[in-house]
C-alpha positions in Angstrom: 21.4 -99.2 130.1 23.9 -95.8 131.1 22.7 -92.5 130.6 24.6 -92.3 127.4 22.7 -95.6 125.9 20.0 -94.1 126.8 20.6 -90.7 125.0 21.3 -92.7 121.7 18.1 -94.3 121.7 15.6 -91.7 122.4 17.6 -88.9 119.8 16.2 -90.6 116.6 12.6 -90.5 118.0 13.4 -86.5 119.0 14.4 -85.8 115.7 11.7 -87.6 114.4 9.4 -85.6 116.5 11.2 -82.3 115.3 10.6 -83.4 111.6 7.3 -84.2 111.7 6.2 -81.1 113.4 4.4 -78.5 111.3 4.9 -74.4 111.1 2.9 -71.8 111.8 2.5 -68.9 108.9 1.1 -65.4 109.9 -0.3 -64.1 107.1 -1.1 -60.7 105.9 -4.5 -60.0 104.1 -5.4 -56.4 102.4 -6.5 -53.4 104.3 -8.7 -52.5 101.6 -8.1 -53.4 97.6 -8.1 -57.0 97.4 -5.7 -57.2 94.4 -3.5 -56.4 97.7 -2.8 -59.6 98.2 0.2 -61.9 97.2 0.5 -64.7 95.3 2.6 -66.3 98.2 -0.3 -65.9 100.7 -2.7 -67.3 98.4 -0.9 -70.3 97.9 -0.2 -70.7 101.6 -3.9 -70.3 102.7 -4.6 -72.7 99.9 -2.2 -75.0 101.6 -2.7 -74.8 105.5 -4.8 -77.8 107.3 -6.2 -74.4 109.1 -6.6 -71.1 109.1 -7.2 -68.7 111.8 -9.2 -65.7 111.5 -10.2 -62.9 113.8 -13.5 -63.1 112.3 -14.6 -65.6 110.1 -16.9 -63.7 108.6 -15.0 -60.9 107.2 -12.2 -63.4 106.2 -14.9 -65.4 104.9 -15.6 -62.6 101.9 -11.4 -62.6 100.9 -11.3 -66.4 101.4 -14.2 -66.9 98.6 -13.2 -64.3 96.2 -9.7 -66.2 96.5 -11.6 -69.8 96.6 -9.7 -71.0 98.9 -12.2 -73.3 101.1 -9.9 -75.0 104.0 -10.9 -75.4 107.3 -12.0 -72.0 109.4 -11.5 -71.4 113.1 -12.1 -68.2 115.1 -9.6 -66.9 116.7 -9.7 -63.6 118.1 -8.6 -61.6 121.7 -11.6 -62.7 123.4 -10.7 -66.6 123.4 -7.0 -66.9 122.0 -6.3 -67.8 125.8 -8.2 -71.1 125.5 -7.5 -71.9 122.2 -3.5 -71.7 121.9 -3.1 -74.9 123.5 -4.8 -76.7 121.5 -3.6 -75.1 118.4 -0.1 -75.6 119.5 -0.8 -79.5 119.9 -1.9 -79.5 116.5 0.7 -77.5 115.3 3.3 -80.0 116.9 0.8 -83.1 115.4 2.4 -82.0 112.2 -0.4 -79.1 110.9 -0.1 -76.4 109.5 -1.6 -73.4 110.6 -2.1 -69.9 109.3 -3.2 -67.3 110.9 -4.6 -64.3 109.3 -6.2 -60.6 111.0 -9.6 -58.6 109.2 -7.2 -56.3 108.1 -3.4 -56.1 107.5 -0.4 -58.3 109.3 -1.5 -59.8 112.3 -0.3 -58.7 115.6 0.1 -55.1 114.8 -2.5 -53.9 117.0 -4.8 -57.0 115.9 -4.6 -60.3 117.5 -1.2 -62.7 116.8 1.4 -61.8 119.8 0.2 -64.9 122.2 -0.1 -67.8 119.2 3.5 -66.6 117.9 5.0 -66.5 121.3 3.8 -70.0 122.6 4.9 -71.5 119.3 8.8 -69.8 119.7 8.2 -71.6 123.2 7.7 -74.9 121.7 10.0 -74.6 119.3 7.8 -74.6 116.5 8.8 -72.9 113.3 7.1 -69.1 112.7 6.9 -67.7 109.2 5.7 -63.9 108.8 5.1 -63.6 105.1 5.5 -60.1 104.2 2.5 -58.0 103.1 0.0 -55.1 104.4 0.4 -53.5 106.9 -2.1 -50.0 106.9 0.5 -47.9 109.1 3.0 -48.3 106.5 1.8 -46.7 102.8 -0.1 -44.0 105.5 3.6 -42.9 107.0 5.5 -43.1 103.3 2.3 -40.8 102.1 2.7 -38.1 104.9 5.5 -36.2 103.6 6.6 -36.2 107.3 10.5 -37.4 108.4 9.8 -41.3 108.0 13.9 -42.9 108.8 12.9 -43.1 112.2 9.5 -43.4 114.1 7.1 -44.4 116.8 4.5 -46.9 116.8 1.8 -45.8 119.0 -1.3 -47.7 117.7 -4.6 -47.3 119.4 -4.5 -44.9 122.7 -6.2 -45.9 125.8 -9.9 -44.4 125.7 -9.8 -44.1 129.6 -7.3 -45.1 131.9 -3.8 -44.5 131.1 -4.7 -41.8 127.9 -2.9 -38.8 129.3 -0.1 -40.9 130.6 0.9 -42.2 127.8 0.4 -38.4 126.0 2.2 -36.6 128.2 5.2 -39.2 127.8 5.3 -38.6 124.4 5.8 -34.8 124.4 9.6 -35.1 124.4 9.5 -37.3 121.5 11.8 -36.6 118.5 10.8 -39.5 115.8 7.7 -39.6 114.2 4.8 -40.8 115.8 2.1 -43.2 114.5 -1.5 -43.4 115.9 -4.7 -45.6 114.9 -8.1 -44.3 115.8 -11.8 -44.5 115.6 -13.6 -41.6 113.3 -15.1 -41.3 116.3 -12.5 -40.1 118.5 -10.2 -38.6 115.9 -11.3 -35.2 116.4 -10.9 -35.6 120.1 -7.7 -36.8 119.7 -6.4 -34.4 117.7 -7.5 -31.6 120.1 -5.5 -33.2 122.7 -2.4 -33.3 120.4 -2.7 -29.2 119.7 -3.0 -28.8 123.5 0.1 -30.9 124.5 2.0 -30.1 121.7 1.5 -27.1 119.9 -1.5 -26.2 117.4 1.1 -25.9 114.8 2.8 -29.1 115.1 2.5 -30.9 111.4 0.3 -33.9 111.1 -1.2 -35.8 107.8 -4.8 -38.2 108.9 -4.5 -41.0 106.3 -8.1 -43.2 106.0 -9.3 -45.6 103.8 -6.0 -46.7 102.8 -6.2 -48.9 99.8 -9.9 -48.1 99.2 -12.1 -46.4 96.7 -12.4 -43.2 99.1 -9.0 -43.2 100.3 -7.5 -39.9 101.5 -4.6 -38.2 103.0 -5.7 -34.9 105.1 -2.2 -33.0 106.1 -1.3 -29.7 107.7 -1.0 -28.2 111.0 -3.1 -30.1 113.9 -4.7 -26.3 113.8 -5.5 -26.9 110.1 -6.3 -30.3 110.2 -8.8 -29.9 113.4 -10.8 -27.4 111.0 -10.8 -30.2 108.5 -12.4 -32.6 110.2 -14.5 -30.6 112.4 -16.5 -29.3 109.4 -16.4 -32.2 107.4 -17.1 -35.4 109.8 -13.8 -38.4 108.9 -15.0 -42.2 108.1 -13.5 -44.9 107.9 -10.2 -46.6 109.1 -7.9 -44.1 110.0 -3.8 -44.0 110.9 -2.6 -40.6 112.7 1.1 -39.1 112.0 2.3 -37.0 113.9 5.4 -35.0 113.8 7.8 -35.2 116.4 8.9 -32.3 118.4 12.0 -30.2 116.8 15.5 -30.8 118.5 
């Protein structure tokens, strides 16, 4: 048989292959209010031969209250290296998978980027259903220039902190952070002594929840704040950028 015989006979088992194949579905769950979520996402978890949390635990709460019991598998930074393959394969097998976050739209600072990337590699189709995303209502609530920004999400604690700070102190757009309660304050300070004391900034935490609140002013101000009455919870940063 020629080349071109050939070609005819294996194309209707490729196509066949390509059919059968499933789709992945990243979808976003609630930073805080569960009434956050969409009726889309519901169905989809509802749907999926497998879902993929970051912890099944905390997923586990928004799963029941939703009752949505299909099969749960961990999947999280410290082992998405050895499980993609074999998520892939079963992706290609003709499953489908969703993958969900603790908190928000996975891969935004929270695991997502390596399943995604090896399933555009194998030509697998990826659906991001829109949804939650905590940097979002915290940058429309700032009352700070919001056409155009920066996504900064967590800093380095250690290595590579000041580095990436002092590269940001020509920076125009808007800048978003995530941080600790823990660190906030520290953080802060480090913005008022790179970039002024009176720069403008809004701390947005608990977004979504019962004790949510939106702390804005000067970083001068907003230090004061936080120093005298100590933050909780999950916090986004925005910063203003530096005038032109």
């Amino acid at each position: 048989m020629n080349i071109i015989g050939r070609t005819k006979f294996f194309l209707p088992l490729l196509i066949l292959e390509l059919t059968n194949m499933g789709k992945l579905y990243v979808v976003p769950t609630p930073v805080g209010n569960l009434e956050d979520m969409t009726f889309r996402a519901v169905r989809i978890l509802k749907e999926a031969d497998l879902i993929l949390a970051e912890d099944t635990r905390t997923s586990g709460i928004l799963l029941k209250h939703y009752e949505i019991k299909n099969a749960l598998q961990s999947h999280h930074k410290f082992n998405e290296h050895q499980t993609v393959d074999g998520i892939v394969s079963r992706i290609k097998a003709g499953e489908t998978v969703a993958l969900i976050s603790d908190a928000g739209t996975p891969g935004i600072s929270d695991p997502g980027f390596l399943i995604v990337r090896e399933c555009v590699k194998n030509g697998i189709e990826v659906q991001c259903l829109p949804g939650a995303t905590a940097f979002v209502p915290a940058l429309v609530a700032s009352g700070l220039p919001d056409e155009r920004f920066c996504f900064e999400g967590f800093l380095p604690q250690k290595k590579g902190r000041m580095t990436r700070l002092n590269g940001l102190k020509e920076e125009t757009r808007t800048m978003i952070f995530y941080e600790s309660p823990y660190r906030l304050v520290k953080t802060l300070t480090q913005f008022a002594e790179l970039y002024g004391e009176e720069r403008h900034v809004a701390v947005c935490r608990e977004i979504s929840k019962v004790h949510e609140e939106c702390v804005r002013g000067t970083l001068r101000e907003v230090i004061t704040h936080f120093t005298e009455t100590a933050p909780k919870g999950e916090i986004v940063i925005i910063l203003e950028g530096k005038e032109n």
